[in-house]
C-alpha positions in Angstrom: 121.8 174.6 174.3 119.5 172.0 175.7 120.4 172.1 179.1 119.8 176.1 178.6 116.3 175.2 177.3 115.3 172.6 179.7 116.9 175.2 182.9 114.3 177.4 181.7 111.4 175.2 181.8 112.3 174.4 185.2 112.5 178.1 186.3 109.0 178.9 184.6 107.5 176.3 186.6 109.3 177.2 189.2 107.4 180.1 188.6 104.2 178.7 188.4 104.4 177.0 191.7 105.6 180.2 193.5 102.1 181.8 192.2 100.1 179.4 192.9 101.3 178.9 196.4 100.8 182.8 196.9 97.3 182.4 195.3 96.0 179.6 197.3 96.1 182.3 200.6 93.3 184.6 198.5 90.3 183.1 199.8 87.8 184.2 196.9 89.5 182.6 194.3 87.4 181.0 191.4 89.9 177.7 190.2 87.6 176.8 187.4 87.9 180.3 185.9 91.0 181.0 183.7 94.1 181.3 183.9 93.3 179.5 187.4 92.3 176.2 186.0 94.9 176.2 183.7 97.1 177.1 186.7 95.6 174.5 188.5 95.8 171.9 186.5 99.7 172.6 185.8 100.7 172.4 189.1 98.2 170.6 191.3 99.3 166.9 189.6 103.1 167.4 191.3 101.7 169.2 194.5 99.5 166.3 195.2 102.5 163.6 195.1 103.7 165.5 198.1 100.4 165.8 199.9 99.8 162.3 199.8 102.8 162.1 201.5 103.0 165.3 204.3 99.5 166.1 205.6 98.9 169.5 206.5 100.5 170.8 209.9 96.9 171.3 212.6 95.0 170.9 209.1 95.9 173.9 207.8 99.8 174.3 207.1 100.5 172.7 204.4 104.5 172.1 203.9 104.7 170.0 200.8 105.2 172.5 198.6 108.9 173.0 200.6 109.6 169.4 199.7 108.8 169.6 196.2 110.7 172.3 195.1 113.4 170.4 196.8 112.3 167.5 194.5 111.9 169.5 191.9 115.6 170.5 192.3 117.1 167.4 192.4 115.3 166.6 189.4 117.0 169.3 187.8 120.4 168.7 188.9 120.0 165.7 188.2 118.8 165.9 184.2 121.4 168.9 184.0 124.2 166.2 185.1 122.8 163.6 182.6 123.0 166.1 179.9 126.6 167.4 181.1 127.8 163.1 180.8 126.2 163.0 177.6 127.9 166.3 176.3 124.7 167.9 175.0 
């Protein structure tokens, strides 16, 4: 039942990362506007660990979204496998 729960908070912000990805190729965007912001201030925090790390491609590709949802699920597989050892 808690690996059920926590799977699903995963896939929501799974979710949120898909949309925000999409939304950063609308130019006219307003992020301080809502939901945007809140959006933004969801996502951005894990987004920037990885563009710290990969700058964008020519300055505009930016490919560190790819390696955090890898991140992201190893980070699942690897709480799902805790909880799976510890029976819950």
């Amino acid at each position: 039942m808690i690996s059920r729960f926590i799977n699903q908070l995963f896939y929501f912000y799974y979710l949120l990362l898909i949309i925000r990805i999409f939304l950063t190729w609308i130019p006219n965007i307003d992020w301080e506007s809502q939901p945007f912001a809140v959006m933004r201030s969801l996502t951005d925090p894990f987004l920037n660990i990885f563009r710290g790390i990969i700058p964008p491609i020519g300055g505009m590709l930016d490919i560190s979204p790819i390696i955090a949802f890898f991140a992201l699920q190893f980070l699942q597989i690897g709480i799902n496998w805790i909880l799976a050892a510890l029976g819950l």
